[in-house]
N, C-alpha and C positions, 0 to 999 in steps of 0.2 A: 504494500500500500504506500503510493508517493505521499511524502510529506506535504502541508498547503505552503503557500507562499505568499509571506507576507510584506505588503506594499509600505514602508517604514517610516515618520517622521519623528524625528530625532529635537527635540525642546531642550535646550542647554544653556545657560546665557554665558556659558564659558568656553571660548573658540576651540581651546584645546579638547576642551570634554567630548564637543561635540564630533572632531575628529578622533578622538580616544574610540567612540563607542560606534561609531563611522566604521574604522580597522578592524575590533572587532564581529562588525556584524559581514563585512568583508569575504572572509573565508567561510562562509555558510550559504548556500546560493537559496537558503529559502527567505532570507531577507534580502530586498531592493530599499534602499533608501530612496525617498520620494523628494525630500525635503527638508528643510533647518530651521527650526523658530531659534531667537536669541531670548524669548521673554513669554508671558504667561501669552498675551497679549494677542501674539507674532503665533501660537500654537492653536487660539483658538479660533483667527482667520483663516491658517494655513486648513485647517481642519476642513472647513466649508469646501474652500478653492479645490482639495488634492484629495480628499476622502481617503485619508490612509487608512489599511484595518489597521495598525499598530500604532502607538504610539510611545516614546520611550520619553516619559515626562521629569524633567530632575524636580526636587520639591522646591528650593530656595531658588526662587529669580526673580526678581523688581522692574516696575508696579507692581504688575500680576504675576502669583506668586505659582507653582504649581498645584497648590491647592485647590486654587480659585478658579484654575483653568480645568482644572479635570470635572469639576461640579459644572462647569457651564459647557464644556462639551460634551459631556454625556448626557446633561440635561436635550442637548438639542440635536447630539448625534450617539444614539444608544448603543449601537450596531458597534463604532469603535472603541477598540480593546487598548485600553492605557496601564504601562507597567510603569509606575515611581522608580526612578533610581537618586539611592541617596548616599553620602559619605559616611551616615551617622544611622543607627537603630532607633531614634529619638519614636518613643513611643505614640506620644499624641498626634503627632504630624502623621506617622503610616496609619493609626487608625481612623484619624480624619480622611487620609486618603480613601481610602477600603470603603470607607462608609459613604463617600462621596460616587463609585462606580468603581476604581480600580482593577484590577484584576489579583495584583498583588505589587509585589517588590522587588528591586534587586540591590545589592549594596555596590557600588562601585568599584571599592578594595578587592573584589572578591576576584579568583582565579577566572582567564580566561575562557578556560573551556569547562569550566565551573557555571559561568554568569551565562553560558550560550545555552546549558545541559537544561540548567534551569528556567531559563528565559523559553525555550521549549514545553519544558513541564506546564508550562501557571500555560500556554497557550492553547498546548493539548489536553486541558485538564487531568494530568495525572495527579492521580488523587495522594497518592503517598507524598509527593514532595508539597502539593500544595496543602496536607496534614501536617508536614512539620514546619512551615511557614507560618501557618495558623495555627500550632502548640507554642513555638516560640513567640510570636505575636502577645499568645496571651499569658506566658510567665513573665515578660517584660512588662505586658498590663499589674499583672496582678501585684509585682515588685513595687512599682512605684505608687505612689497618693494620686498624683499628679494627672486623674483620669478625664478625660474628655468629657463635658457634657452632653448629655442624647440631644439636650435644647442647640446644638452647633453641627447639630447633620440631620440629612432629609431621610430617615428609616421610614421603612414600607412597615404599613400597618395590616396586619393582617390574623387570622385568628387561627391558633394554632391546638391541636387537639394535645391531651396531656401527652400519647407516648409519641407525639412530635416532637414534643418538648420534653422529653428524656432523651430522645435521642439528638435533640439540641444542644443539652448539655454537656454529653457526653464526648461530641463528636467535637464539641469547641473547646474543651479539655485537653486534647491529641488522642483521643480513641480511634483505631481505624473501625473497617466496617464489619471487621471478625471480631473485634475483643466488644464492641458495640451489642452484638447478636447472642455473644455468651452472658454478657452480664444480663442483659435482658428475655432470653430466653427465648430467642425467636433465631429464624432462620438468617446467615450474612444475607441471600436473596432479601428476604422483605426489607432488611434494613437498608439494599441498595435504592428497594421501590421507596422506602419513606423517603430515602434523600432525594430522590426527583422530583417528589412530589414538595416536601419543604422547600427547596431550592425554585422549583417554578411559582410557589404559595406568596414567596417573600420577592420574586424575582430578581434573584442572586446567583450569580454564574459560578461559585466553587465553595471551597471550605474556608481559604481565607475570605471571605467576606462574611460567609455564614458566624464565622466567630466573633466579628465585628459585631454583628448583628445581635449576637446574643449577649454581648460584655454589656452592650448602650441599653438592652431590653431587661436586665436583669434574667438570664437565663440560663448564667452560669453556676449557682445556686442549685443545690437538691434541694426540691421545695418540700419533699417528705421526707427532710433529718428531723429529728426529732430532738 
């Protein structure tokens, strides 16, 4: 089965970053860069004009910041897929991201064919990398005070049945969808149908977002400890 191939815009406000991540995407022929914003700004024009599927948005850039652009391009163009990349794991800034549409993350520093392997993963949704993306996510939540208001992102409302919401919490913990099936006592199958079905309920494209989702909703909580 051929890989897809994706048409690339590259958001940097830093020339060399943007040719950094330019090289890297270079030796992979299933990305084409399309294009180069310097600013939030310059990403959410380009967006309209070039319709990239990818977007590789850095989080710090003035006026508009990556934050502010990833909210207002997904708000108007849903279809495109934005991964944050950042120098830093600063927790409230990725889960503003996530919470805003993202797809997920990637850090900078990290190994060449590291940041391709998993820039892959979070596109093809593989669930194992985008599990420990959203386990780590949420012990850097849970370490710090310093947690994001739910009043500072637009979360989907929607009603969820309790053993959605065990398997919510579970899943945004780092549970895959085996160790999910044993503590609950149901089949890995069903628990793969629940997650299609939460994931379409909240319209949320992976796990890291779904853990987003359940940190701002209070979901991470076993509501029957006693």
């Amino acid at each position: 089965m051929t890989k897809p191939n994706y048409r690339v815009l590259i958001a940097d406000d830093h020339p060399l970053a943007r040719k950094a991540v330019q090289s890297m995407l270079a030796v992979d022929s299933a990305f084409f860069v399309i294009g180069e914003a310097y600013d939030g700004s310059e990403a959410i024009l380009l967006s309209g004009e070039l319709q990239p599927d990818l977007i590789l948005m850095d989080i710090h850039m003035s006026p508009i910041d990556g934050l502010e652009a990833t909210r207002q391009i997904k708000s108007l163009y849903p279809q495109i897929r934005i991964v944050m990349l950042t120098v830093s794991d600063d927790v409230a800034d990725l889960f503003t991201a996530i919470q805003f549409g993202a797809q997920g993350y990637l850090l900078k520093n990290m190994d060449p064919d590291e940041w391709l392997s998993y820039l892959h993963a979070l596109l093809d949704d593989n669930s194992d990398v985008a599990r420990q993306m959203a386990d780590s996510m949420f012990r850097r939540f849970r370490s710090t005070s310093a947690a994001p208001s739910p009043s500072q992102v637009e979360g989907h409302q929607a009603q969820l049945t309790t053993r959605e919401k065990e398997i919510v919490r579970l899943v945004s913990t780092g549970d895959n969808n085996r160790v999910v099936a044993e503590k609950l006592l149901i089949s890995e199958n069903t628990v793969k149908n629940h997650m299609k079905n939460i994931l379409d309920k909240l319209h949320l494209d992976n796990r890291v977002q779904l853990t987003a989702y359940a940190i701002s909703h209070g979901l991470t909580q076993n509501e029957h400890t006693s």
